[in-house]
C-alpha positions as a Markdown table, in Angstrom:
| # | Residue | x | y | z |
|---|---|---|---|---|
| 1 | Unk | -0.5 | 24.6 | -8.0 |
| 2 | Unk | 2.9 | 22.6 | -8.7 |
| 3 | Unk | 5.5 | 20.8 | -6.6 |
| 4 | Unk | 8.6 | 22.0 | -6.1 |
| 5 | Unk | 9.9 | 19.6 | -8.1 |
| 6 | Unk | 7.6 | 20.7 | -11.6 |
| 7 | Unk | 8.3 | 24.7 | -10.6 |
| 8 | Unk | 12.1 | 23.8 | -11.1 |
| 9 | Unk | 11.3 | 21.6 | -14.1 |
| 10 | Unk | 8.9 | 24.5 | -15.7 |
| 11 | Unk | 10.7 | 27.6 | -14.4 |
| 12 | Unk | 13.6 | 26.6 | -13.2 |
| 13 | Unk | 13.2 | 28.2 | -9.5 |
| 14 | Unk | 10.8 | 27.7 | -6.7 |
| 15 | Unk | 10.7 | 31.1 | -5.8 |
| 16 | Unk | 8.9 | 34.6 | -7.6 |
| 17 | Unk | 6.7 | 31.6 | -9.7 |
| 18 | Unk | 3.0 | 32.9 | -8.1 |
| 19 | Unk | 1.3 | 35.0 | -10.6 |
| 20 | Unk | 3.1 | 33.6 | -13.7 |
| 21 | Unk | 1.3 | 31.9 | -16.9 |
| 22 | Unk | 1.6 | 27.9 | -17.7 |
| 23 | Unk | 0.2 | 27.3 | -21.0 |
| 24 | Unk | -0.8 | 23.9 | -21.4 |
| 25 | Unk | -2.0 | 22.0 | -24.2 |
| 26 | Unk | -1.2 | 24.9 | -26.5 |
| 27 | Unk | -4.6 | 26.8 | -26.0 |
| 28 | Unk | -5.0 | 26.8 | -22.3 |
| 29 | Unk | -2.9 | 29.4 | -20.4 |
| 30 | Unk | -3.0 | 28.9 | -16.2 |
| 31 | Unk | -1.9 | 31.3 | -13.7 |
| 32 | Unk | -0.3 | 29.4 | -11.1 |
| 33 | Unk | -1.4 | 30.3 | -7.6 |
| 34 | Unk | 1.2 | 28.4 | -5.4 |
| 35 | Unk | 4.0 | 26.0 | -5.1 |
| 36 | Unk | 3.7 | 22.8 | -2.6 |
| 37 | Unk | 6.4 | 20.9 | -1.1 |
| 38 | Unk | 7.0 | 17.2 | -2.8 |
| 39 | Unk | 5.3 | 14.7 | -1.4 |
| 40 | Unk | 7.3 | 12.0 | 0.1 |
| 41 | Unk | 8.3 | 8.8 | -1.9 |
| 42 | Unk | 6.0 | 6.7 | 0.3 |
| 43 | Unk | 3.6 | 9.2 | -0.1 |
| 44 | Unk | 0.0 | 6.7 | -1.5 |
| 45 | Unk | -1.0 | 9.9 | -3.2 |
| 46 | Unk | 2.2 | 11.0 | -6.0 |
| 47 | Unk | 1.1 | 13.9 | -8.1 |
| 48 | Unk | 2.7 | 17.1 | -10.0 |
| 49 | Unk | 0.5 | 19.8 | -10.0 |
| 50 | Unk | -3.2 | 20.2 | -9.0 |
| 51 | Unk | -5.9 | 22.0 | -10.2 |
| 52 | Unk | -9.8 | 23.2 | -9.4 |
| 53 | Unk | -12.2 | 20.4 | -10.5 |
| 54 | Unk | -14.0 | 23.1 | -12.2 |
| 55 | Unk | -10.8 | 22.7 | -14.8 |
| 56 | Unk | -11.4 | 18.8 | -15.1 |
| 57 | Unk | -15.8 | 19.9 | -15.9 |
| 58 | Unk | -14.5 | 22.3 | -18.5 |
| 59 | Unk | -12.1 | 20.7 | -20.3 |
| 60 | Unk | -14.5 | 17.7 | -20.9 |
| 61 | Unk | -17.6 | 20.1 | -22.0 |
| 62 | Unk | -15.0 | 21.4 | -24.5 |
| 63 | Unk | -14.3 | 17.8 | -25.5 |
| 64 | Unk | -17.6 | 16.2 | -25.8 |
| 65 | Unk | -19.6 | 19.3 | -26.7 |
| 66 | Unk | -22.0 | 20.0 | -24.3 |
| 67 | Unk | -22.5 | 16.8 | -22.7 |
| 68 | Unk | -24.4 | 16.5 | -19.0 |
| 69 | Unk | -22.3 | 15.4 | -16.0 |
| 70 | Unk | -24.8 | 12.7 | -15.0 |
| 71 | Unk | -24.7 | 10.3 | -11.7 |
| 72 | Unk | -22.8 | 7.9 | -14.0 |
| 73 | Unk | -19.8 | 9.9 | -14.1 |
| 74 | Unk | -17.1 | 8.2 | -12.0 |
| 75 | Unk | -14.3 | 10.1 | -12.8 |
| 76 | Unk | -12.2 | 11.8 | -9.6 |
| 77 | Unk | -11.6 | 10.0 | -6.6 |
| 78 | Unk | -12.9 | 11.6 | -3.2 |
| 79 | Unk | -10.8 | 11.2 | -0.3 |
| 80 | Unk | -13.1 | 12.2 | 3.3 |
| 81 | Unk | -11.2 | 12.4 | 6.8 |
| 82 | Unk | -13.7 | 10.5 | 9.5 |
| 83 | Unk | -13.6 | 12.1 | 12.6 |
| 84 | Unk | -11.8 | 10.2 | 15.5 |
| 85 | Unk | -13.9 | 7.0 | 16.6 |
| 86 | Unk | -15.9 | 6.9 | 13.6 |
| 87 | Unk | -17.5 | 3.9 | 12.8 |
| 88 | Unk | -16.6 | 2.8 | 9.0 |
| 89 | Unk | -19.1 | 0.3 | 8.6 |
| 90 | Unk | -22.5 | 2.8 | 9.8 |
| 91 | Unk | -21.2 | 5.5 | 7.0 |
| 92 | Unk | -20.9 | 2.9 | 4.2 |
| 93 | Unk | -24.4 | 1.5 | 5.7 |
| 94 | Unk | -26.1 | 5.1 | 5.1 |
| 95 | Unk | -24.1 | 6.1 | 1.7 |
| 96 | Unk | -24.5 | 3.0 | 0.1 |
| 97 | Unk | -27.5 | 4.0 | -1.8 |
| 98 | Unk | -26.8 | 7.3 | -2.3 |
| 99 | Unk | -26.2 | 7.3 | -6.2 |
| 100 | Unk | -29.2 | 4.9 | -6.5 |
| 101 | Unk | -31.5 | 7.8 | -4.7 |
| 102 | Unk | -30.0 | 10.5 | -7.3 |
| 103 | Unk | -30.4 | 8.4 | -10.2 |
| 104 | Unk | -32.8 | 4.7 | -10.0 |
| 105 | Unk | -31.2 | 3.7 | -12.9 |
| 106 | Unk | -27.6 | 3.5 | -11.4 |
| 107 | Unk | -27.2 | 0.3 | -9.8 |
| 108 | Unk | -23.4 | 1.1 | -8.7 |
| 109 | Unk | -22.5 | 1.6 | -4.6 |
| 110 | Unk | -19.9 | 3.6 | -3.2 |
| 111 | Unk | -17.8 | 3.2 | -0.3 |
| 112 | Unk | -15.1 | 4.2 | 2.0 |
| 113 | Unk | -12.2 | 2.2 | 2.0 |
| 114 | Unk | -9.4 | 3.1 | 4.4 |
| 115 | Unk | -6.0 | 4.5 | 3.6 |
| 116 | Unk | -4.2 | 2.2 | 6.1 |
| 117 | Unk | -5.9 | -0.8 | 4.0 |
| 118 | Unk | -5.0 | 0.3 | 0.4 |
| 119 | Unk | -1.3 | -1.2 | 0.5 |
| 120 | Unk | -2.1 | -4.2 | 1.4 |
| 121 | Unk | -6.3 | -4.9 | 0.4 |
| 122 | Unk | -6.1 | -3.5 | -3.0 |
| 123 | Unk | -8.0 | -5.7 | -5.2 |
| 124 | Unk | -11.6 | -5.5 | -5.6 |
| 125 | Unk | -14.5 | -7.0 | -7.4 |
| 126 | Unk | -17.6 | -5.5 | -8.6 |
| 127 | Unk | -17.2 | -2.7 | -6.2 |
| 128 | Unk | -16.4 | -4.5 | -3.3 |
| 129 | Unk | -13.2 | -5.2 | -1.8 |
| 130 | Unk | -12.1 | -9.1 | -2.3 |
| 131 | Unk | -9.3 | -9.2 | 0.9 |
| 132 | Unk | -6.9 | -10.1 | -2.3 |
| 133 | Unk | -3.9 | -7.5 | -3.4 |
| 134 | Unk | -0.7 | -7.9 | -2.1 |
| 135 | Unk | -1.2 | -9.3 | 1.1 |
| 136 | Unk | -1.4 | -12.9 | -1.2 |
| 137 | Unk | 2.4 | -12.0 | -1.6 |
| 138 | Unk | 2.6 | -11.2 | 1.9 |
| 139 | Unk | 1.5 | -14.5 | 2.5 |
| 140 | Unk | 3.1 | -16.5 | 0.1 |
| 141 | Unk | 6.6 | -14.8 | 1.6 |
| 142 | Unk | 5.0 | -16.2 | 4.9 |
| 143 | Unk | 4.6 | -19.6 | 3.4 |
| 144 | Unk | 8.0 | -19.8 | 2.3 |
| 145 | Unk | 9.6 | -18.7 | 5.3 |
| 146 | Unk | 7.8 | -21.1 | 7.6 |
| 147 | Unk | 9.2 | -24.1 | 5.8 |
| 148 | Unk | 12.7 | -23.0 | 5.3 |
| 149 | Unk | 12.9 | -22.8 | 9.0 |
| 150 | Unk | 11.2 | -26.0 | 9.0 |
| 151 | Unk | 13.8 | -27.3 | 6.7 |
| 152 | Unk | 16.5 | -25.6 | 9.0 |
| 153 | Unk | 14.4 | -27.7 | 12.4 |
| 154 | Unk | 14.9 | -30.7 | 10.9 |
| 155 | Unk | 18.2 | -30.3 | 9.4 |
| 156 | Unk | 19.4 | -29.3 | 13.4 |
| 157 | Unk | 17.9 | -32.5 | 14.4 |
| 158 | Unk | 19.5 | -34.3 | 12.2 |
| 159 | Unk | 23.0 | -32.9 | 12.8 |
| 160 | Unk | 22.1 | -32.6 | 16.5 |
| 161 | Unk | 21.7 | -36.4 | 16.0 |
| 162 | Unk | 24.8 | -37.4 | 14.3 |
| 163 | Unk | 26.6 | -35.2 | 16.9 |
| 164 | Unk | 25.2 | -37.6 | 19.6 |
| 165 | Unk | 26.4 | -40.8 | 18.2 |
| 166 | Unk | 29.5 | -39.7 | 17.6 |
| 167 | Unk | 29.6 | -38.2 | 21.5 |
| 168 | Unk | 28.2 | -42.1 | 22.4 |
| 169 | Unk | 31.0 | -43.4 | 20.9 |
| 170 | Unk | 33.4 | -41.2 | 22.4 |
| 171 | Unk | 31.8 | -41.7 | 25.9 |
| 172 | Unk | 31.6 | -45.6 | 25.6 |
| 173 | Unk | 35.6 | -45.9 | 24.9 |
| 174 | Unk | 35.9 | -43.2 | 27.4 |
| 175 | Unk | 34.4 | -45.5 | 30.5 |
| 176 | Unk | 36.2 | -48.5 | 29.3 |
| 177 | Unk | 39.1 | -46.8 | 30.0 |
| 178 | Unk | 37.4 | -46.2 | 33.3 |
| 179 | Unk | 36.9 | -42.3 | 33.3 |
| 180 | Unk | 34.8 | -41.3 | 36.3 |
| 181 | Unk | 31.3 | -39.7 | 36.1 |
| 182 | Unk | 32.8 | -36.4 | 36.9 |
| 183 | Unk | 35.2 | -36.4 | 34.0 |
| 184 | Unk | 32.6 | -37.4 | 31.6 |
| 185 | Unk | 30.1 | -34.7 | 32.7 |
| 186 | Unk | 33.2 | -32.1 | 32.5 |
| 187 | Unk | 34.0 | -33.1 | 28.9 |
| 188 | Unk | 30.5 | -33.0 | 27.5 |
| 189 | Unk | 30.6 | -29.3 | 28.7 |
């Protein structure tokens, strides 16, 4: 299957492209079997075209020779969709050994890790997420902000102050020229 966007680049049209051959890397042909709107730009998952896995299997037997796709493979992604109210935490409790069960020699864990956590929680460490990606510039950006308006509190004060003495000033001459209460309280306004 392509995007709309690689049918117009191969073919030049979106439409009457079903059924027609994409040869790629000179000796495989594909029949394409669909076109698929583009993802949006702030899409997580960006992508072209999309094929079986069954294509990914083959074209590394054909590259290795006839090598065995072993538990140590750890190739494609696999996204899962929880069903509402799912608990997180108990699936990762009861997968976390499942590669370990298949083969004991495989010491590696998997996981799910949530969509709504991959912009910001990105960075991880054998295996495990760290809390660390780009929240740190999140952060830092939070850092900065707070002490410019810290900066901006204090320079208010200080301007707030020098306001005042001039305003003492003024008041002082102001009753010695014997301005009433009233007056005074109506010009500060």
């Amino acid at each position: 299957m392509l995007t709309e966007q690689t049918a117009l680049r191969f073919f030049g049209t979106t439409r009457d492209v079903v059924g027609k051959t994409l040869r790629m890397n000179n000796p495989k042909d594909y029949i394409l079997s669909g076109v698929i709107k583009n993802n949006p730009q702030n899409s997580s998952l960006q992508f072209d075209w999309l094929a079986p896995y069954q294509v990914r299997e083959q074209e590394q037997l054909e590259q290795y020779g006839n090598m065995e796709l072993g538990w140590n493979s750890y190739g494609p992604f696999t996204y899962v969709q929880l069903a509402p109210g799912a608990d997180v935490n108990a699936v990762n409790a009861r997968i976390a050994d499942f590669i370990h069960s298949k083969d004991g020699r495989q010491k590696t864990q998997i996981f799910l890790f949530p969509m709504s956590q991959w912009r910001l929680y990105s960075d991880f460490a054998n295996g495990k997420p760290t809390g660390g990606g780009r929240i740190a510039q999140v952060r830092l950006m939070a850092l900065i902000a707070g002490m410019i308006l810290l900066i901006a509190c204090i320079n208010f004060m200080n301007l707030a102050t020098a306001r005042s003495e001039k305003r003492a000033k003024e008041i002082g001459v102001r009753k010695a020229l014997g301005s009433g209460r009233q007056r005074l309280i109506w010009q500060q306004a």
